[in-house]
N, C-alpha and C positions, 0 to 999 in steps of 0.2 A: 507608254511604258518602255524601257531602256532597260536592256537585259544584256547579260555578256551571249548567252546560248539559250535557245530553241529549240525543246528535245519532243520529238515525234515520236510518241509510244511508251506505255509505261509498266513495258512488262519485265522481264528479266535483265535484258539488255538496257533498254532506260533507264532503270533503276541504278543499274551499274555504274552508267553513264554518273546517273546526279551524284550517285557517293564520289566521284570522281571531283565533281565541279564541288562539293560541299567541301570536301577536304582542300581544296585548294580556293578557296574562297570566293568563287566564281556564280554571281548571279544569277538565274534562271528560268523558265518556264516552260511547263510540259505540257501537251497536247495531245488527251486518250481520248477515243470514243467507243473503247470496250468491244472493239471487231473482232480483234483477234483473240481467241483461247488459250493459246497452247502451251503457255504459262502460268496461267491459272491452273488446268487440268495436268499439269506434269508430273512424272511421280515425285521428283525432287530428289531423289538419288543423287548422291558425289561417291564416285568408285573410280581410285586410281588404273583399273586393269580393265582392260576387254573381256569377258568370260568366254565369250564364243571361240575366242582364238587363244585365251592367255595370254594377252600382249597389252602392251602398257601404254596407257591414253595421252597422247601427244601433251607433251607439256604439262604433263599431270601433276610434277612434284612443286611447279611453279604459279598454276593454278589454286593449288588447294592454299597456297602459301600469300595468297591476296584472297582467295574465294572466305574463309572462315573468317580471319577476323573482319571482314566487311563487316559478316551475318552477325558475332557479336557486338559490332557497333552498332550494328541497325536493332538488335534484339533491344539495346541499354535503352537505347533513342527513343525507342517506341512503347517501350514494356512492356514486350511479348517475348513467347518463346517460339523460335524457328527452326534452329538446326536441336537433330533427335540424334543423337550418338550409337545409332543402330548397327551392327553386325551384319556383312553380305558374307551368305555361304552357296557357294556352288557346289552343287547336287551332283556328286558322278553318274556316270550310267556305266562307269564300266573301268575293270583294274587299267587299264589302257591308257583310261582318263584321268585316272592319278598318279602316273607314272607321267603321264605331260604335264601335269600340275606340280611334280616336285622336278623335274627336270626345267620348268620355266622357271621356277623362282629362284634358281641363281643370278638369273639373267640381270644386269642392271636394268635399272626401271622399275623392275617386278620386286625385287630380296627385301624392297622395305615395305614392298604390300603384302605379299603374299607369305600365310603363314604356314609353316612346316610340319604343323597337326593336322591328322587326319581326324574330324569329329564323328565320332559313330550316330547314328540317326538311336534319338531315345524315345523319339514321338508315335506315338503306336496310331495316330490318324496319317504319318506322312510314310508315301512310300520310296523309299530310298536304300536300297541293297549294300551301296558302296560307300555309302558316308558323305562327307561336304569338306571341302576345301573353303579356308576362311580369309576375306579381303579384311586387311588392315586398313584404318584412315578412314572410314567410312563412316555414310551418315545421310539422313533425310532432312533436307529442308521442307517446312510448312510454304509452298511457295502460291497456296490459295488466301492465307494468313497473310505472307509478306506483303503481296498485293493490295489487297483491301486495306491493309493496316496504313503502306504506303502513301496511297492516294488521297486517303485518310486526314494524314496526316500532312498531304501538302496543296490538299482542299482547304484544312484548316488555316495554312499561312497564305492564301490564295496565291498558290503557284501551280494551280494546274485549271486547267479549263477544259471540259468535259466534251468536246467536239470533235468532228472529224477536220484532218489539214483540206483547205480547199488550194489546191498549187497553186491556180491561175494567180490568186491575190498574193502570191509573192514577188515581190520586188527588190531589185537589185541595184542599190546606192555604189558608191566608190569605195568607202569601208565599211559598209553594212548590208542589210537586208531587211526589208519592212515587210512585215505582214499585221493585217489589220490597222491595229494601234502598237504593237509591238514591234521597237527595232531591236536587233540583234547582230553581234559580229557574226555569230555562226547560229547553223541549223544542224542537228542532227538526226537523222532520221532512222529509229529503231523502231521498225512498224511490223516486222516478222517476214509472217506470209503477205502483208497489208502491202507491202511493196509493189505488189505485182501490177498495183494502179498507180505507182510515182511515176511520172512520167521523166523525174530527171535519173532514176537510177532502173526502171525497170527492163531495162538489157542486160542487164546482171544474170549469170545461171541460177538463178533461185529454182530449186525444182516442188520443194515441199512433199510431205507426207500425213497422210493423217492419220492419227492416231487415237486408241480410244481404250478408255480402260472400264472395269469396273468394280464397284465396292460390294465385297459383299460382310455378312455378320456371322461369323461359327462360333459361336462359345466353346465350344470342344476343343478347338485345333490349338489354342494354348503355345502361338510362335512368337517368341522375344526377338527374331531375326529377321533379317528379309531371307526369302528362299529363291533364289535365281536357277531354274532348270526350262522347260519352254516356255515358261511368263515369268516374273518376278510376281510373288508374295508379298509383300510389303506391311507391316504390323502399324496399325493407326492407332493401336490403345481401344479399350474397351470390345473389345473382341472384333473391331473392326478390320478389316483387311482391303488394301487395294491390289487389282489384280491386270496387270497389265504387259505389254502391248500390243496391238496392231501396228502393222505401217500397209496403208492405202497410198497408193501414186495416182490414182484413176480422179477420186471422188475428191473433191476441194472444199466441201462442205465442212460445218461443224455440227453436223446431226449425227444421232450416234444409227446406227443400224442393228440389224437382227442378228445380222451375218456374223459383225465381228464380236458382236454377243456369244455366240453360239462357239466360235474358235476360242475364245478363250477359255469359256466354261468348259470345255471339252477337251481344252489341255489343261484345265487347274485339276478335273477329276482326276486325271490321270497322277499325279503328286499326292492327291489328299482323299482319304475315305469317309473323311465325319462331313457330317451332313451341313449345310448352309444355306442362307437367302440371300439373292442380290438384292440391294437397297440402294445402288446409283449405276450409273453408266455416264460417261463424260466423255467428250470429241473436242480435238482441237488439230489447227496443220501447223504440222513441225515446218519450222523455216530450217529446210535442209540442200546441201551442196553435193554435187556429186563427186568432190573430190576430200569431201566431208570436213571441210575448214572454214572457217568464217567470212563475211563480207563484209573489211574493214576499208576505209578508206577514202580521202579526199573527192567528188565531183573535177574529171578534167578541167571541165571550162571553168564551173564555176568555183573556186576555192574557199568560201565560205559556205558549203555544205558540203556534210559527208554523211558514210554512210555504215553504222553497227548492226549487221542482222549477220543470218544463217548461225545462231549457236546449235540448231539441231536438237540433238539428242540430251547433250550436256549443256545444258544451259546455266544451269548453277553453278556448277563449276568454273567454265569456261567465260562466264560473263564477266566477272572483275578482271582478268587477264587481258581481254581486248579492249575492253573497256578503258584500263590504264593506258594500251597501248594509242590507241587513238587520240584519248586526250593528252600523249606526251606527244605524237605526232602535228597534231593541231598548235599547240603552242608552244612547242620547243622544235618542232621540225625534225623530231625525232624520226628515225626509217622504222617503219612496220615492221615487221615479221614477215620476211616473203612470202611466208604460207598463207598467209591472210588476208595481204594485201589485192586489192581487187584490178591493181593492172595486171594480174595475173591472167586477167582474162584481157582478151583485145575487144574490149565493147563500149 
């Protein structure tokens, strides 16, 4: 088999990847063996702003500006629904923190997210004194949907093969690279935290975190919004809710624990007083960077492989932006984003 690219992983960032190669009429084959999570398990949130600090997510008006219409071309393709047009409001805790909420949203970045209403809390299960500040542009991807749907669907035109990459058997011709029965001009490898076993990119600062949410069911609580105050709410329809996150450095697992059970349920009581059940708990490791930017970029020696991981936190978002970026780098020789670019590091 003769293929233009080799795409390693098919989670957020791969996916990205293929809309890239699809729209430009570029051949392909992908290679999951379903390792990683943390794409599956994401809440799937796009929110132009930081909440924690009120600052406005790198690249964020550029992002959402390739991230949407991707998702309705993939929604048309596939014939499902994925992105949810949902409302984030941040919870105050205090006149202080509304006074830094209308004093940020002059700011550029911020004046086209952030809205100028204070909402007064009308929910007699949430506890909220000071009301919510509300993010414009917002919205949840189904990004356990996209996935399944995805593979789905490119299981059906047999372009994905269900294994894990074995390195050794890669092979380097003069303008290709053969693995198995597969040549390819290029390989790209979007494996997450899966990287940590590539032996051609794993000196990269990949640090990871784990993350773990859980579901639970209130029929009372009656929230059309996400609520972002020390976890995110997140509203699934039929009285469902995700409840989410931890960040683990330590453990690299995707087992969920008691622990991080217990911290979240422990600050969801604290927001909501009607009663509920948990009905899931999910674990995945965030492929995260300590300088919180992605890992884009060419292989020194070798230049037909490279490398799309660390989206982190924002993966939906940010995954069609580098995504572009790479593949106009790869075949136009276009220059990266310095931020993202991975000779940022000397490794």
């Amino acid at each position: 088999m003769k293929v233009d690219y080799i795409i390693v992983g098919c989670g957020l960032a791969g996916i990205a990847f293929c809309e890239q190669l699809l729209e430009n009429n570029k051949t392909f084959i992908v290679l999951d063996n379903n390792s990683q999570q943390s794409s599956t398990v994401a809440g799937g949130l796009y929110n132009p702003v930081t909440l924690k600090r009120f600052t406005p997510v790198w690249q964020s008006k550029e992002q959402l500006a390739l991230a949407l219409p991707m998702y309705t071309k993939i929604e048309k393709r596939l014939s499902v629904i994925l992105d949810y047009k949902v409302p984030v409001r941040k919870r105050f805790t205090s006149l202080e923190e509304q006074n830094n909420w209308f004093a940020r949203s002059d700011r550029e970045g911020l004046s086209d997210y952030m809205s100028l209403n204070i909402y007064k809390n009308t929910n007699q299960f949430i506890n909220s004194e000071f009301g919510f500040g509300e993010v414009l542009e917002t919205g949840r991807i189904d990004t356990k949907l996209l996935i399944s749907e995805y593979k789905k669907d490119l299981k059906s035109k047999q372009l994905l093969i269900e294994e894990a990459i074995d390195y050794d058997l890669i092979q380097f011709k003069e303008d290709a690279l053969v693995y198995k029965d597969i040549s390819a001009r290029q390989i790209v490898f979007a494996e997450g935290y899966g990287i940590k076993n590539n032996p051609f990119f794993n000196a990269l600062p990949l640090e990871g975190s784990k993350g773990e949410l859980v579901t639970i069911k209130a029929p009372n609580l009656k929230l059309d919004y996400v609520l972002k105050s020390s976890v995110f709410i997140i509203p699934l329809g039929n009285d469902i809710y995700r409840i989410g996150s931890t960040y683990e450095r330590t453990d690299k697992t995707n087992n969920i624990s008691e622990k991080a059970k217990e911290e979240l349920l422990n600050k969801l009581k604290t927001l909501i007083t009607c009663e509920f059940e948990v009905i899931d708990q999910v674990a995945g490791i965030r492929p995260t960077v300590k300088d919180r930017r992605p890992l884009v970029g060419r292989h020194p020696e070798h230049k037909n492989m490279a490398i799309l991981n660390g989206l982190g936190t924002r993966g939906v978002m940010i995954g069609p932006y580098v995504a572009k970026q790479l593949f106009n780098h790869i075949e136009s020789n276009s220059a990266l984003d310095n931020e993202i670019d991975i000779t940022r590091f000397n490794v």
